[in-house]
VEXDREN-2710 file (C-alpha; in Angstrom, 1 decimal):
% VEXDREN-2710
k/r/px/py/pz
1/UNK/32.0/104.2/-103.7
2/UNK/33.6/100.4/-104.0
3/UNK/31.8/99.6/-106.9
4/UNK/32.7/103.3/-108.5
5/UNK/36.4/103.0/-107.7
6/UNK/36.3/99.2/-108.9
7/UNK/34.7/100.4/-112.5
8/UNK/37.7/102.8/-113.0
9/UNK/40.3/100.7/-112.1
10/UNK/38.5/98.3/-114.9
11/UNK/38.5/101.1/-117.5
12/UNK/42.0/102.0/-116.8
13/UNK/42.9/98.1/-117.1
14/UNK/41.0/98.1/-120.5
15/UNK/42.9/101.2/-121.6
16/UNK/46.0/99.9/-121.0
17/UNK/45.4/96.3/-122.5
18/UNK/44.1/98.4/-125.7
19/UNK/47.8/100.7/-125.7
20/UNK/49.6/97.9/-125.4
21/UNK/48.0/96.0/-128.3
22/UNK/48.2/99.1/-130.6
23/UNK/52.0/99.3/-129.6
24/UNK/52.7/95.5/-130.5
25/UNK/50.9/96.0/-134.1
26/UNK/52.6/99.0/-134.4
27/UNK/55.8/97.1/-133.6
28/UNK/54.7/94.6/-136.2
29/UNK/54.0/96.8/-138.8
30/UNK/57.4/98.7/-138.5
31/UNK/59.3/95.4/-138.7
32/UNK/61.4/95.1/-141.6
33/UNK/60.8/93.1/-144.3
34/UNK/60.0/90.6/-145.0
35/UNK/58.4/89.4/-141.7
36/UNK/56.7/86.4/-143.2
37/UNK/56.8/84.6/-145.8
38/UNK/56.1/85.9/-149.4
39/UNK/54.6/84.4/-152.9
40/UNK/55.9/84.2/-156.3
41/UNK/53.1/83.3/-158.4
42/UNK/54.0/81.9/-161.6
43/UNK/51.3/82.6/-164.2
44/UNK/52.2/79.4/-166.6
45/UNK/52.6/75.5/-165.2
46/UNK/55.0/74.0/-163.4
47/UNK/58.1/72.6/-165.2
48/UNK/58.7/75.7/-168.0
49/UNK/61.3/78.1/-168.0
50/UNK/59.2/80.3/-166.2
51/UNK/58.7/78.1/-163.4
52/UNK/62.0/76.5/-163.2
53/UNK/63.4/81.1/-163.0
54/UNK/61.3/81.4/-160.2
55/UNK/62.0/79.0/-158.0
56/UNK/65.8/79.8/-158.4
57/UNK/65.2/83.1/-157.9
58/UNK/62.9/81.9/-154.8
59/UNK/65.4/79.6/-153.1
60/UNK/68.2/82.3/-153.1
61/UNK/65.8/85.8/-151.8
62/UNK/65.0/83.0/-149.1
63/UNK/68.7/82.8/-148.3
64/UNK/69.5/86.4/-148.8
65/UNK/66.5/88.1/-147.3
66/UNK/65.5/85.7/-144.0
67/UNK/62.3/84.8/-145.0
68/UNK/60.7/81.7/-147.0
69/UNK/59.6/82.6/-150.6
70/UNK/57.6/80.2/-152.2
71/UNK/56.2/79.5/-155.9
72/UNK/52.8/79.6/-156.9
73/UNK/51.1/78.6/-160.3
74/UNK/48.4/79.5/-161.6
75/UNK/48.6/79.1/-165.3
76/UNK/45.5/79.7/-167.5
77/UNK/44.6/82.1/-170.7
78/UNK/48.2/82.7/-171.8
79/UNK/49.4/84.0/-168.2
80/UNK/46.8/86.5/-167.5
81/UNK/44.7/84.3/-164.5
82/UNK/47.8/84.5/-162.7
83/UNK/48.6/87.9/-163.5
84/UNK/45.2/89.2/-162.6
85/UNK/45.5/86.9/-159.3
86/UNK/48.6/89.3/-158.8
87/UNK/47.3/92.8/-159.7
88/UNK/44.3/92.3/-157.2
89/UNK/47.0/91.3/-154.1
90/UNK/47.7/94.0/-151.4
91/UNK/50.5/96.3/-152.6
92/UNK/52.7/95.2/-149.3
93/UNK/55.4/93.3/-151.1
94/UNK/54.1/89.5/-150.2
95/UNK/52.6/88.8/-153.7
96/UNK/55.2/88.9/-157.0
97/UNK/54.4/87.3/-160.0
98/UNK/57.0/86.3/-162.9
99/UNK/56.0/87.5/-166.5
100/UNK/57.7/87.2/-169.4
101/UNK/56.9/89.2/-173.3
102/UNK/53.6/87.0/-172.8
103/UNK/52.8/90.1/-170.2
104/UNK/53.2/93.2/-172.8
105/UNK/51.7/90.5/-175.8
106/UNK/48.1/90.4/-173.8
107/UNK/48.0/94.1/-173.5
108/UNK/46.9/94.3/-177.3
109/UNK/45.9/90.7/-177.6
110/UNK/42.8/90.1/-175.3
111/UNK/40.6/93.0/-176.0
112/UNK/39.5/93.1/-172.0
113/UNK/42.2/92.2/-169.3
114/UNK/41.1/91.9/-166.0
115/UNK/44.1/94.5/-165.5
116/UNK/45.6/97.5/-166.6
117/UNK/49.0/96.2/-167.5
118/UNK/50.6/99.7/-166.5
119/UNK/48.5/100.7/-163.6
120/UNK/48.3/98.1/-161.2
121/UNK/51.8/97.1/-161.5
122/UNK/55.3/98.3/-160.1
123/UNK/57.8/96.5/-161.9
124/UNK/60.8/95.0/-159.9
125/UNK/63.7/93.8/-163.0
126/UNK/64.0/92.3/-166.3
127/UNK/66.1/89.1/-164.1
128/UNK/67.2/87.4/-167.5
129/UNK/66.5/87.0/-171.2
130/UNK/66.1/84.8/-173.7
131/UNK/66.2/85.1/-177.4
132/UNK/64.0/83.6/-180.1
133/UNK/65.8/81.6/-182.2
134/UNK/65.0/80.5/-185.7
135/UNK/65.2/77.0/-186.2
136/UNK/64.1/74.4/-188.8
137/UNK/65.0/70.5/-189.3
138/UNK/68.2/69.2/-190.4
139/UNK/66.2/68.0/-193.4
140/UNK/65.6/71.7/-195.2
141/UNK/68.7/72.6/-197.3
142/UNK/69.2/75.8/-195.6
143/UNK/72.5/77.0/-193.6
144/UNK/71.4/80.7/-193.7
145/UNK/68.3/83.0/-193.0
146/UNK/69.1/84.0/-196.9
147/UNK/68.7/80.6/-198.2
148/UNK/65.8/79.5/-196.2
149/UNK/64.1/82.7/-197.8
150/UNK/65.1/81.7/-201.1
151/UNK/63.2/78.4/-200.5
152/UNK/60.4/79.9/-198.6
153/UNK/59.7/82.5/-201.8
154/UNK/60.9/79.7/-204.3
155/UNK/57.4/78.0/-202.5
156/UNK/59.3/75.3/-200.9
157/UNK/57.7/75.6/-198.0
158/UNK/54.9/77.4/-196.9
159/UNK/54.4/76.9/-193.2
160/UNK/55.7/77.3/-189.8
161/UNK/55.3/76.0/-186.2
162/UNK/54.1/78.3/-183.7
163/UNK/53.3/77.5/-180.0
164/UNK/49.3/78.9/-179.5
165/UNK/48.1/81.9/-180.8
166/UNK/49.6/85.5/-180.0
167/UNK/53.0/83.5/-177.8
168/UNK/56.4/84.8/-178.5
169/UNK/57.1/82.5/-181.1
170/UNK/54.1/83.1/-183.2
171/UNK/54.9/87.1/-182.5
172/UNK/58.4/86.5/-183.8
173/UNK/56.9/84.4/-186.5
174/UNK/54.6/86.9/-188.0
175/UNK/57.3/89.9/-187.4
176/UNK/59.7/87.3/-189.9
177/UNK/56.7/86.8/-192.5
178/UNK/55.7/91.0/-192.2
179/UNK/59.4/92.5/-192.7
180/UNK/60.2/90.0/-195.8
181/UNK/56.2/89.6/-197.3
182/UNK/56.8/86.2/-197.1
183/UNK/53.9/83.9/-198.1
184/UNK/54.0/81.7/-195.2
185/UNK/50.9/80.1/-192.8
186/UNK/51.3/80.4/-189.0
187/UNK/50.0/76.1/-188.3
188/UNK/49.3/76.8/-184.2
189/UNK/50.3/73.6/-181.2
190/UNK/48.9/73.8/-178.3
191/UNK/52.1/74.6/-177.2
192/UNK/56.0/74.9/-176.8
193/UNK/56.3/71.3/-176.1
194/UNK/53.9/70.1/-179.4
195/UNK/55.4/72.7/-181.8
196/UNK/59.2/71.2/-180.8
197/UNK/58.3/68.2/-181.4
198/UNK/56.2/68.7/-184.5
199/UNK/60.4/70.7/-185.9
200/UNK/61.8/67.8/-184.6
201/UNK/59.6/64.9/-186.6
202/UNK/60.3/67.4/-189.5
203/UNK/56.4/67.7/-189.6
204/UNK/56.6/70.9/-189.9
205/UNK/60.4/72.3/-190.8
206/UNK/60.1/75.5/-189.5
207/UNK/59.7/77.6/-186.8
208/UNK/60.5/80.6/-183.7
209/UNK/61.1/79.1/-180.2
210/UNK/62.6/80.9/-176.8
211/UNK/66.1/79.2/-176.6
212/UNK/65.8/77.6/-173.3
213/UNK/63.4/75.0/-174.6
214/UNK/65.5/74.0/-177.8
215/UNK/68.8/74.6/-176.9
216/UNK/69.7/71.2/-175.7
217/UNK/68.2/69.8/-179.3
218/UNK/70.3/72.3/-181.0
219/UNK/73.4/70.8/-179.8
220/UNK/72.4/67.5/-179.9
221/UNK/71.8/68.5/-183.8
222/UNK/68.1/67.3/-183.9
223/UNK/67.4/71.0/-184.9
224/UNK/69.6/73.7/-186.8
225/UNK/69.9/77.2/-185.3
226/UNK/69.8/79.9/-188.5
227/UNK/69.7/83.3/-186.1
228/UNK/68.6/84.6/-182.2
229/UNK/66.4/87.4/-182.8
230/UNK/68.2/89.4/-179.7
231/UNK/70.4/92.2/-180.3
232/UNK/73.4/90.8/-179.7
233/UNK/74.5/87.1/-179.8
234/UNK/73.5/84.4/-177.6
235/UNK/76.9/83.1/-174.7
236/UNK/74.2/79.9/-175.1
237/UNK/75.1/79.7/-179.2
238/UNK/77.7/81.9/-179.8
239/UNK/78.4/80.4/-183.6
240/UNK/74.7/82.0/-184.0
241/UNK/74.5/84.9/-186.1
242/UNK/71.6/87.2/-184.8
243/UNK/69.1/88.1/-187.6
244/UNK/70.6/91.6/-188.2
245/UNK/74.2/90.0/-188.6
246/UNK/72.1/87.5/-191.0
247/UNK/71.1/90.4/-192.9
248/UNK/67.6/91.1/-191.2
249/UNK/67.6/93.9/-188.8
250/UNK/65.1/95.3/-186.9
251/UNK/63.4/91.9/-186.2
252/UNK/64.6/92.0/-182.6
253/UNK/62.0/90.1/-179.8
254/UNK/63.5/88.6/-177.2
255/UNK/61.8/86.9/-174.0
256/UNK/62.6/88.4/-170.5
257/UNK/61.8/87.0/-167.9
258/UNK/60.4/89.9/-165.5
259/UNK/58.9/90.4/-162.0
260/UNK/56.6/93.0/-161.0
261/UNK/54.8/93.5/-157.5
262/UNK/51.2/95.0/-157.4
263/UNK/50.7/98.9/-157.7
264/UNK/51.3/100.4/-154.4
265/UNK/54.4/98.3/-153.2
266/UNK/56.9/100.9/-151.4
267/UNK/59.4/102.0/-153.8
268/UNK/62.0/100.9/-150.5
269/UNK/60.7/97.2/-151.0
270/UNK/61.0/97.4/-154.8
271/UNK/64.5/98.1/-154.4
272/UNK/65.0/96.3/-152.1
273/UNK/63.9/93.0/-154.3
274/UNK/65.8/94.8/-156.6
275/UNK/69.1/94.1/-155.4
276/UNK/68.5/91.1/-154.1
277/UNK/67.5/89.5/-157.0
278/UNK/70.7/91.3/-158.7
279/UNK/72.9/89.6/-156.3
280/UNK/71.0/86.4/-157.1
281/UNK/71.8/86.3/-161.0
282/UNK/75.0/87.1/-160.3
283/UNK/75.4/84.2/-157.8
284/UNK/77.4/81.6/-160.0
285/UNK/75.4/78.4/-159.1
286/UNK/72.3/80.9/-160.6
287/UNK/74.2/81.7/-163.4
288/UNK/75.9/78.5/-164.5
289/UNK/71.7/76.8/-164.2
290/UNK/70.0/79.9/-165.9
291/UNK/72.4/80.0/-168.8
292/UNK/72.1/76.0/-169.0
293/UNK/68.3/76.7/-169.7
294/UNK/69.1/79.3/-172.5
295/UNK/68.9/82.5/-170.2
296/UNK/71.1/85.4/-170.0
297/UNK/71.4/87.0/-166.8
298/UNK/70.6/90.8/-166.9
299/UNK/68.9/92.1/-163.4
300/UNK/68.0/95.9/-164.9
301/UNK/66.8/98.4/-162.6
302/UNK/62.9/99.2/-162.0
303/UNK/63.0/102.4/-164.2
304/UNK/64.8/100.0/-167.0
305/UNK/61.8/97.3/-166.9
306/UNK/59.0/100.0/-166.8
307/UNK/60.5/101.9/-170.0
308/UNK/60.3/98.5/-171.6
309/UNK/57.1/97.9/-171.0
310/UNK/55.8/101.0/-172.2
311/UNK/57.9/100.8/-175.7
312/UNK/56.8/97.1/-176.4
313/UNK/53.2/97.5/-175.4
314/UNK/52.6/99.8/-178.4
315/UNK/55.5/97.9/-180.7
316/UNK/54.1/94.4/-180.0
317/UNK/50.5/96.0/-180.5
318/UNK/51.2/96.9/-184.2
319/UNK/51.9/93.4/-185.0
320/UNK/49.3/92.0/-184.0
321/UNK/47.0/94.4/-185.8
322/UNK/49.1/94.0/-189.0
323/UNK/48.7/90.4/-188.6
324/UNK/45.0/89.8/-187.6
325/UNK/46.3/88.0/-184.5
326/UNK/42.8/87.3/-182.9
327/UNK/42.6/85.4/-179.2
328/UNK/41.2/82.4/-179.1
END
């Protein structure tokens, strides 16, 4: 009868251990969030724009949301290693990744993603843009878009600097050569940094960059800003006509700089991230350093980021057919 009375009193012991463990992970799960710390990967190396955006935007949801968020990078295959890295994390809101046009660019450029770029994503906010900017060396005799295409199709010159196959600036590049048939050859760096350098040696006089890398050489005059290829005019280079004021509309590619969470996040997280990440551009420490680097603060809404993915998937897509962009 002991040994009876001793097993139930075991079982019930056993019982209530389990109850009370359910209730703590219950407890757990219902705490708000965050309620540990959460990643930012960054799909490019440390040190670019990209980077340098995300760990702003890191330090100050840190602050603002109680929690340590922390960077990430993974860069590889023009952003899509750390982009996949992100689309296979748990939709719980601990994973984000940073994206820029690169992002809707690889939809149509590599022919097999290890993602679906709408599916297993739920995009956050466009945080801040940047514009392409058309620049060449203070050596070509051109003050205006109008001139430099009077030289290009007077077979002047016949080249331009792009970064690596299929980036923004080559994208920007070809939309430039496809809207005017201009006979011009796309000469590929392995890179932002390379191609700069290449305009700035005035080895080769022409080229598309994002702003935030060539601004400072802009001012400094080692390069000559023609047009921003955003809609309206850059507060970075406000003397800068954009290419519709130059008298070439519809050439329009800007560079966002975007963060999505993996399909699944609760729409109550997104928007939560949302705002916070709002307040954070408009912080004026963040705004004074992003527009330093040749970014405009925006923050748009989740709906806002979604719609422009969807529209430049298919826009960016038929440039790169027109212009046999192939990946290497």
């Amino acid at each position: 009868m002991r040994t009876w009375t001793r097993l139930r009193v075991t079982r019930l012991l056993v019982a209530l251990a389990a109850l009370a463990g359910a209730g703590a992970g219950e407890a757990q799960s219902a705490a708000p969030y965050p309620a540990r710390p959460v990643r930012i990967i960054v799909p490019f190396g440390a040190g670019g724009p990209g980077d340098v955006f995300a760990r702003l935007i890191a330090q100050k949801l840190g602050e603002d949301l109680g929690k340590t968020f922390y960077v990430e990078n993974h860069p590889g295959a023009g952003g899509t290693i750390g982009t996949a890295l992100a689309a296979r994390a748990p939709g719980d809101g601990y994973t984000l990744v940073v994206v820029s046009s690169t992002f809707m660019i690889n939809a149509s450029l590599y022919p097999k993603l290890p993602y679906d770029s709408i599916k297993d994503f739920a995009p956050v906010t466009i945080a801040a843009t940047t514009p392409n900017v058309l620049i060449v060396h203070p050596s070509v005799p051109a003050r205006t878009v109008k001139e430099l295409v009077a030289l290009i199709r007077a077979h002047k010159y016949d080249n331009y600097a792009m970064g690596g196959v299929g980036t923004p600036s080559h994208i920007s590049g070809e939309i430039f050569r496809l809207a005017l048939k201009l006979d011009l050859t796309a000469i590929p760096f392995p890179g932002g940094g390379p191609m700069i350098a290449s305009v700035v040696g005035g080895h080769t006089p022409i080229a598309f960059s994002a702003l935030a890398p060539v601004a400072g050489a802009i001012k400094q005059g080692e390069l000559r800003a023609l047009a921003v290829t955003s809609k309206t005019r850059s507060s970075v280079l406000p003397d800068v006509p954009t290419l519709a004021e130059a008298g070439f509309p519809d050439q329009e590619n800007d560079t966002p700089q975007g963060i999505l969470a993996p399909a699944g996040t609760p729409r109550a997280i997104v928007d939560l991230l949302n705002r916070a990440i709002a307040k954070a551009m408009a912080a004026p420490d963040v705004k004074q350093k992003m527009l330093a680097i040749g970014f405009e603060p925006v923050a748009t809404s989740p709906d806002a980021f979604a719609a422009r993915i969807r529209t430049d998937i298919p826009r960016l897509a038929k440039v790169i057919r027109a212009a046999k962009i192939k990946a290497e």
